[in-house]
Each structure stands twice: as C-alpha cells, then as structure tokens.
C-alpha positions as CSV (number, residue, x, y, z in Angstrom):
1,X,88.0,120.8,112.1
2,X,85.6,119.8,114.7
3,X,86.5,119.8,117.6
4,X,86.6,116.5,119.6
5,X,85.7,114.6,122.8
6,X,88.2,113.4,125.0
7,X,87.2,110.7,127.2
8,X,89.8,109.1,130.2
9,X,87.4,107.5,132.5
10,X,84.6,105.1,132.9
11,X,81.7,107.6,134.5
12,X,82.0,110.1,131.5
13,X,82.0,107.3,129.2
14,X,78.4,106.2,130.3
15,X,77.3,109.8,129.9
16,X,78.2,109.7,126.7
17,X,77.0,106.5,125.7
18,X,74.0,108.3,123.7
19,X,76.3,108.1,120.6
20,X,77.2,104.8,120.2
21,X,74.9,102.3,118.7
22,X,71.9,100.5,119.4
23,X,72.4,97.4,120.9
24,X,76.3,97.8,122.4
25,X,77.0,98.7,125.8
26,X,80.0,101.6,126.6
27,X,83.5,100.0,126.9
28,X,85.0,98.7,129.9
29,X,88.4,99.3,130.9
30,X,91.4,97.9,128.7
31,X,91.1,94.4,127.6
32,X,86.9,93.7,128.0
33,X,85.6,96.5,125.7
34,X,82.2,95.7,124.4
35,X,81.3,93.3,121.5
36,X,81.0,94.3,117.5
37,X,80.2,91.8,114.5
38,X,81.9,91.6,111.1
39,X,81.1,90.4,107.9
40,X,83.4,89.8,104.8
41,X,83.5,91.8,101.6
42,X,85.3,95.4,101.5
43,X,84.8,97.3,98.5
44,X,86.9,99.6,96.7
45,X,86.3,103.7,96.0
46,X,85.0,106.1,98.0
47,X,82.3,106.2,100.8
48,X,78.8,106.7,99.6
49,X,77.1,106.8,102.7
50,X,75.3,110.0,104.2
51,X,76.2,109.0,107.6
52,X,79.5,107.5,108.6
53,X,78.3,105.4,111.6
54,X,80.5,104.6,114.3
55,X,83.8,103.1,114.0
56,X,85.9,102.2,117.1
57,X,89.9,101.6,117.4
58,X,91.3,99.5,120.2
59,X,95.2,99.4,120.3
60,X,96.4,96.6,122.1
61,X,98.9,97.1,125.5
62,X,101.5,94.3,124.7
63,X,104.6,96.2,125.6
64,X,106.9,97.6,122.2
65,X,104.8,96.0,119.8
66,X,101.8,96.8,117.3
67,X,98.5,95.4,117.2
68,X,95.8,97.6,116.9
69,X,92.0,96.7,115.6
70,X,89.5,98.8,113.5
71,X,86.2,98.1,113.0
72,X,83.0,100.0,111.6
73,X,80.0,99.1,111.7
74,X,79.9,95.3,110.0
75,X,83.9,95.3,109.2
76,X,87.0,94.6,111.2
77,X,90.5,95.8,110.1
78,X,93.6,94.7,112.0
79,X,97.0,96.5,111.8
80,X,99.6,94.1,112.7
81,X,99.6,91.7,115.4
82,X,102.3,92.3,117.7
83,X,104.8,89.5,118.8
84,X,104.5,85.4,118.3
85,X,103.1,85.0,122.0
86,X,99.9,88.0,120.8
87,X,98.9,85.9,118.0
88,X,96.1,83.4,119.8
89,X,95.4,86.3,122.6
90,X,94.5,88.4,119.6
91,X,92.2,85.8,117.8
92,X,90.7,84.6,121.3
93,X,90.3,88.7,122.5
94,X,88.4,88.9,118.8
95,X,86.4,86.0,119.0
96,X,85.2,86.7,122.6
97,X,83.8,89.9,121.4
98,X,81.9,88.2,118.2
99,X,84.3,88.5,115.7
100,X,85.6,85.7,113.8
101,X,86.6,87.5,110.7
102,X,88.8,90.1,109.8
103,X,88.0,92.1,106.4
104,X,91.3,93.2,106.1
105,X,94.6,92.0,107.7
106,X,97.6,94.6,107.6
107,X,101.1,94.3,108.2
108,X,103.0,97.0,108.0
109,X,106.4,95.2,107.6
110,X,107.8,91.7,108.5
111,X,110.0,93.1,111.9
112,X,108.9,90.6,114.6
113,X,107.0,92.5,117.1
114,X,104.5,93.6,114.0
115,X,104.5,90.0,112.1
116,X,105.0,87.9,114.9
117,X,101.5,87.1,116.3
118,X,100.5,86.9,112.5
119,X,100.5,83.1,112.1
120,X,98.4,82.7,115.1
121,X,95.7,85.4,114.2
122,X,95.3,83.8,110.5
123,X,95.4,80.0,112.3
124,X,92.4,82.1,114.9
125,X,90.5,83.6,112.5
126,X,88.7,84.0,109.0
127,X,91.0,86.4,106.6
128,X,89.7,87.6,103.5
129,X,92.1,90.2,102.7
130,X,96.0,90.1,103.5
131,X,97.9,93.7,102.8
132,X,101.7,93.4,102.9
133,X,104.7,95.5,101.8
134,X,106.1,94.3,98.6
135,X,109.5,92.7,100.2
136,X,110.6,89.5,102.0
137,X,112.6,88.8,104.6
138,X,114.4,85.3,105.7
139,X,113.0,85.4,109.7
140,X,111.5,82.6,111.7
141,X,108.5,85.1,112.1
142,X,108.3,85.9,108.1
143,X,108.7,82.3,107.6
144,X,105.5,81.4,109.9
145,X,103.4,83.7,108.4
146,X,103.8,82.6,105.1
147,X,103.3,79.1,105.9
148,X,100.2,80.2,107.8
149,X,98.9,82.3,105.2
150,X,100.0,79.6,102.1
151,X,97.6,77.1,104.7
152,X,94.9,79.3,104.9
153,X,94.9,79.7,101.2
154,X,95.0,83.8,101.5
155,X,97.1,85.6,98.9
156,X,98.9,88.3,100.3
157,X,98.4,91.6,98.3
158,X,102.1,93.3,98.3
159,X,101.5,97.0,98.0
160,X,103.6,99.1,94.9
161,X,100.8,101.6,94.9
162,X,98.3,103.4,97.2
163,X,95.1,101.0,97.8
164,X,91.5,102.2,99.0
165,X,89.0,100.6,100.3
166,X,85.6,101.4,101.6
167,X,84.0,99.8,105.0
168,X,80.5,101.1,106.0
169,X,81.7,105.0,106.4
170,X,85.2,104.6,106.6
171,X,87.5,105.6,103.8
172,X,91.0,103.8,103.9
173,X,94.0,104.5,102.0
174,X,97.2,102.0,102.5
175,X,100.5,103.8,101.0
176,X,103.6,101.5,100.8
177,X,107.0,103.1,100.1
178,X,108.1,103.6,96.4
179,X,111.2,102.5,96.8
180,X,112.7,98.6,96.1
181,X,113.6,97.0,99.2
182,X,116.1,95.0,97.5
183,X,118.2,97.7,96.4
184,X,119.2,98.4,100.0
185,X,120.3,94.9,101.4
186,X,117.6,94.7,104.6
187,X,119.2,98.0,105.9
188,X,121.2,96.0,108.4
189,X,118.7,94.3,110.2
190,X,115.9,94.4,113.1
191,X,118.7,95.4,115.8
192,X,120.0,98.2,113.4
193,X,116.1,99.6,112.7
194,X,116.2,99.9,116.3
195,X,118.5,102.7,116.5
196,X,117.2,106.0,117.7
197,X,118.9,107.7,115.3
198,X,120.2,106.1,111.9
199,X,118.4,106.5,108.9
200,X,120.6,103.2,106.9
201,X,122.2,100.3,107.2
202,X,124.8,101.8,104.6
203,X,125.4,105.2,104.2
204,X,121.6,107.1,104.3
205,X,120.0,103.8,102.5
206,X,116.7,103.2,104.2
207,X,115.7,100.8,106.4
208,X,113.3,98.0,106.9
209,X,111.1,100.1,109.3
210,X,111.4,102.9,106.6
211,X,109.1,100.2,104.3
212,X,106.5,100.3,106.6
213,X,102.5,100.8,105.0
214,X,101.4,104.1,106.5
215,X,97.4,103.7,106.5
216,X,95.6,106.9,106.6
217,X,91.6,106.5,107.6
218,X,88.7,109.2,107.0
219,X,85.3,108.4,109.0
220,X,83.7,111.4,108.5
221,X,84.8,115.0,109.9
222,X,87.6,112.5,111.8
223,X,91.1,111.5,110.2
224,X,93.4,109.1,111.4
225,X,96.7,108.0,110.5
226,X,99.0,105.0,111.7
227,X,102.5,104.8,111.0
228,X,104.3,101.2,111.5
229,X,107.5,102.1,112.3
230,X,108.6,104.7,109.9
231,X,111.8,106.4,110.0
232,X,113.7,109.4,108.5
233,X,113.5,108.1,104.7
234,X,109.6,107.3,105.5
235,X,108.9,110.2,107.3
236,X,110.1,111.9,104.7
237,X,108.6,110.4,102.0
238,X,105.2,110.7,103.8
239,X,105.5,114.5,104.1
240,X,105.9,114.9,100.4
241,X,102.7,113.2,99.9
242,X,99.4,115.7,99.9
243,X,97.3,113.0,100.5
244,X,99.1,112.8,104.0
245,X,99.9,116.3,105.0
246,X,96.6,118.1,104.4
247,X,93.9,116.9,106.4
248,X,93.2,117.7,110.0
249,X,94.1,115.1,111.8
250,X,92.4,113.7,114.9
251,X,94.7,111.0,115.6
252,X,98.3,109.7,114.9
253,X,99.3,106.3,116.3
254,X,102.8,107.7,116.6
255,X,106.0,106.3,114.4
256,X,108.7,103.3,116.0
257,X,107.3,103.1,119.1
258,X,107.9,106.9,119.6
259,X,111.7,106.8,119.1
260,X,113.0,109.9,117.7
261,X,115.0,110.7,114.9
262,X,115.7,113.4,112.1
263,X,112.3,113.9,110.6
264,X,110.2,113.5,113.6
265,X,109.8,116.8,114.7
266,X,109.3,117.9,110.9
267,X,106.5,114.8,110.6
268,X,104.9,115.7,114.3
269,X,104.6,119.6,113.2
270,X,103.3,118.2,110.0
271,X,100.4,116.2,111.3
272,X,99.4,118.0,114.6
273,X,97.0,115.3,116.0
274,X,94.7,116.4,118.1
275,X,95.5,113.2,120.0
276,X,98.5,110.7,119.7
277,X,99.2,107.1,120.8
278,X,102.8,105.9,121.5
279,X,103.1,101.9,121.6
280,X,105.4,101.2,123.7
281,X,106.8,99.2,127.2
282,X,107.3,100.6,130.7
283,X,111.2,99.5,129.9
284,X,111.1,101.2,126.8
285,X,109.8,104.5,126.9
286,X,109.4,107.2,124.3
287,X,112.0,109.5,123.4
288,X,111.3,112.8,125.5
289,X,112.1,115.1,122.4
290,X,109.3,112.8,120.4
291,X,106.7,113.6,123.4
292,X,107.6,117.4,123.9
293,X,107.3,117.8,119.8
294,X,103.5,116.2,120.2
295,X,103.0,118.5,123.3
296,X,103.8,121.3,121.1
297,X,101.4,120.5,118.4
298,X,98.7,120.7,120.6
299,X,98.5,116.5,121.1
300,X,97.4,114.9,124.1
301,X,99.5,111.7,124.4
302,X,98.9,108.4,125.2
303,X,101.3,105.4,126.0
304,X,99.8,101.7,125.6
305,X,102.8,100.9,128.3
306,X,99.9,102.3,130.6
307,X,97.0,99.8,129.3
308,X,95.3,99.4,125.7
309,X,93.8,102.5,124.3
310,X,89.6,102.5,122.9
311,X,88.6,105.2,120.6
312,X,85.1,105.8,119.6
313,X,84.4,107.8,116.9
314,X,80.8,109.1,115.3
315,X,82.4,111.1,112.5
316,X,82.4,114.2,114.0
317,X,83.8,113.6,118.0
318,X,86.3,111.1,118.7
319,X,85.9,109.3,122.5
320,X,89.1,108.0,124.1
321,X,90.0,105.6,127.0
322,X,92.3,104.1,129.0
C-alpha cells in the first residue's frame, strides 16, 4: 500500500498544492474549500483510465449527522444530507463552488439526520441518479423526500444487489443489506437504533441502521469506504464480504457516528484505515473503546464535531484537513 500524506494545516497544504489540478486553488479551511464542476452521466463497469485524476471528499461538520460530498474530476457524488435544516446549506455550499448537479445522490437509509436535508438538496439541485435502500419508512422526513423526489421526476433506485459505477477514475461499489427490512418490523425505531449497544428491536433482529448502503470507493492505489450507520448485524454482514475486507484501506468514515457495539472492534481490526473520520457533535462524542480500537489499527482519527474534514486524493497519496 502506498503510503499517504497527511495534511492538518493550511501552510503544508500550499506546499503541496503541485498535485492538484490546473486551474483550482488549495482548500481553505472548513466550509470555503475551492470550486470543482460536474457534469451528468455516470457509467457502469470498471475504470478504463490510465490515470485516476484527483478526486476530493469534503464531509460536512453539522453535529451527529451525515453529509459528506465526492467529486472527481467532472462528477459529484453525495452521501446523505444530514438533517432537514442541512438541506438548502448543502445545495447553496454546492452551488457556490460551481456545482449544480449531483451525478449520484446516496442515502444510506431513511433515519433523519441522513434523509432529512434530502428534500431541500433535490429542491437545490440537478439529480440524475437517486440510490436508496430497498425499504420505506412512515416519517415526516421519508415522507418529504419522496414528495421531493416524485416532483423532481427522479426514480429512486432501491438497492437488492451491489451496484458499480464508474466516475472519471473512481470506481464505486454501493452494497445494501441482503436481508428484507420487512421481516423485522423497523427494529424498534430511530430512538432504539440509537442505542450503543443493541443489535434488535426484538430479540437479535436487526435494525434500521443495520440496512444502511455501505459504499466502498477505489481511485487508484487509494480505497475508501463509508459506512451509514451500520451496526452489529451490518458489521457483520460486511466482514463476510471479500469485496470489503481485502483491500488496503486509506480511509473509513467510521460506523453510527462512532458508537460502539459488538462487532466494532472485529470491523475496525478488519479495515485498519490508515485514516478514520467520526461524524459526530461536541455533545455527542464517540465511544472511547470505538477511538482506542482505531488507535490500535494504526488510524489517525478525525471528529467533524471539530470542523468539516477535506481529503484530496491523486491515487496514490491522500491529503487531509481540518
């Protein structure tokens, strides 16, 4: 694995800006990073490409909630979009950087502080793709959504199979949970999913977090993987996977907010990210035995309760700030 650059301040960013490409000035501090374009059309199947380009990663700061961008270099991916008040500062953050359409919009399931901004990024912006799990729910936040997605005249693609898709260099892979969410009643609910250490609602029946999409991203030499908010069943299901346990990863946006339970110390030891980003609020912090297990894997760890986090990466070093 090559080994990659770690970046935490302004200075040693600009040294570095040699790698990024023409035309784009090194990233500010959280919340002005610099501008990238998109343009519409994915395509399926594997990278073809002898050079990956850049792609950059900016997760949002907005407290215990996901929101987290990707873009290459003429795509934009988003991963969730936090809470119902992140919606417009999302589309307004994207369009004030040039972007007015996203490629591919993700949710990773339909708990509030991943769907709730949703409505507002799809009213925002141009969607061309919409990824979702393959359940329901009956919340005011699914509810929005859906009658912001149904407006926009955007299908939603509800995952029972791996997809991939191809931007520029940047090889994605979306895995949803084999399982029927029906058969398990909801799991109890968002307040249950919240628990540090359950695994069900009933008995060991998963949960609604444990439906989340995991998307796992290769842009060249580097491999990323985002989790939603995946608990034991997940987890689980996840390390049973080759596709997810072999490669080298370089980054992990860590599971539920970094809340511990039975498989995360299996999953961390799994994965051993070279670095790891916990979303998460000042009020809320990570579970200590979650951080330690990441320290012990070699991780460095960073906490979005501190500021959004920018990753650069050119396919073979990855860039990070705060």
């Amino acid at each position: 694995m090559v080994k990659p650059v770690v970046c935490i301040g302004f200075a040693l960013l600009l040294a570095l800006s040699g790698c990024r490409r023409p035309g784009t000035a090194p990233p500010a501090p959280a919340g002005t990073e610099p501008p990238v374009s998109s343009t519409p059309a994915p395509s399926e199947g594997p990278g073809t490409d002898a050079s990956p380009g850049t792609m950059e990663v900016y997760l949002f700061g907005i407290g215990k909630a996901d929101a987290i961008v990707i873009t290459t270099e003429n795509h934009t991916v988003l991963i969730d979009a936090g809470e119902n008040r992140h919606g417009p500062e999302i589309a307004d953050w994207l369009l004030g950087r040039g972007i007015a359409e996203i490629d591919v919009f993700i949710i990773t399931h339909f708990h509030k502080d991943h769907v709730g901004g949703a409505d507002g990024v799809i009213r925002g912006l141009t969607v061309h793709e919409l990824i979702v799990p393959h359940y329901g729910k009956d919340s005011k936040q699914y509810r929005q959504f859906i009658a912001a997605a149904d407006g926009a005249g955007l299908e939603r693609r509800a995952l029972t199979d791996r997809f991939a898709f191809t931007l520029d260099g940047a090889d994605f892979t979306v895995f949803p949970s084999p399982r029927e969410y029906y058969d398990y009643g909801g799991g109890g609910g968002e307040a249950a999913d919240d628990e540090d250490e359950g695994d069900g609602g009933s008995g060991n029946a998963p949960k609604e977090n444990d439906f989340s999409l995991a998307v796992s991203v290769s842009h060249g030499a580097n491999h990323f993987l985002f989790t939603g908010d995946a608990l034991s069943a997940r987890l689980e299901e996840l390390l049973s996977l080759p596709e997810i346990t072999e490669p080298d990863y370089v980054f992990l946006k860590v599971p539920h907010h970094g809340r511990h339970n039975k498989r995360s110390a299996a999953f961390i030891g799994a994965i051993r990210p070279g670095y790891a980003v916990i979303t998460g609020a000042q009020d809320q912090p990570a579970d200590r035995r979650v951080v330690a297990a990441l320290e012990q894997a070699g991780a460095q760890v960073f906490f979005t309760a501190g500021g959004g986090v920018f990753c650069e990466s050119d396919g073979e070093t990855l860039t990070l700030l705060q």
